[in-house]
N, C-alpha and C positions, 0 to 999 in steps of 0.2 A: 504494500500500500504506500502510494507516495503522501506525503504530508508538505504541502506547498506553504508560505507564507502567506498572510492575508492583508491588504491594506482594505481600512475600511474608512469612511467619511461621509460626513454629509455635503450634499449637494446642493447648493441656494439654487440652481439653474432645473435640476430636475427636481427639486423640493421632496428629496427621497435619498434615503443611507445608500452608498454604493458600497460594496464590496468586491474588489478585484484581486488576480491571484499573476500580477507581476510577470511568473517564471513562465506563464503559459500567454502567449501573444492573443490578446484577446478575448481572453475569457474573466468577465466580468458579471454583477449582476445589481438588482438593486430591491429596495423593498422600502416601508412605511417605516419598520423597527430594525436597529442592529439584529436584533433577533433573525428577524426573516430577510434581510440580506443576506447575512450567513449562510442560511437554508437554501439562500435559491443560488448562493454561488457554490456551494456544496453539489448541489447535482450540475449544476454549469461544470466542474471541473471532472466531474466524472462525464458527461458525456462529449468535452473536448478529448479527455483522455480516450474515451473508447473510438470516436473518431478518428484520432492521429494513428491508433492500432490497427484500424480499418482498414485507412488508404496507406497505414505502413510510414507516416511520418514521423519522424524522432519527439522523443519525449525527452523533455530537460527534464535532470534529475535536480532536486531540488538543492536550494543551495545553501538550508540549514542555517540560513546567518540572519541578521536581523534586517527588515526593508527598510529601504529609503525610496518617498515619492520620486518620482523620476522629473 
């Protein structure tokens, strides 16, 4: 099981928590609560994951260290 790091924030623009997973280009998500931002970037990262398996694209392994926004 990989374990990705999570940034998570609020958005004034989409007026909703985002949570995004850095290691993975694009796999983000958002929700009402940190709670269910979590949640929905939780299955965001599993079906990017089963996606890149799919079509056979590499998977970053995770880099265990602490984020920084980009």
């Amino acid at each position: 099981m990989y374990k990705y790091g999570v940034l998570l924030y609020w958005s004034n623009t989409d007026q909703a928590y985002v949570a995004e997973i850095p290691e993975l280009p694009g796999c983000m998500a958002h929700g009402d609560t940190q709670e269910a931002a979590l949640q929905s970037v939780n299955e965001a990262t599993r079906l990017w994951l089963d996606t890149a398996k799919e079509f056979g694209d590499p998977i970053p392994e995770p880099a265990g260290e602490r984020l920084t926004p980009a």
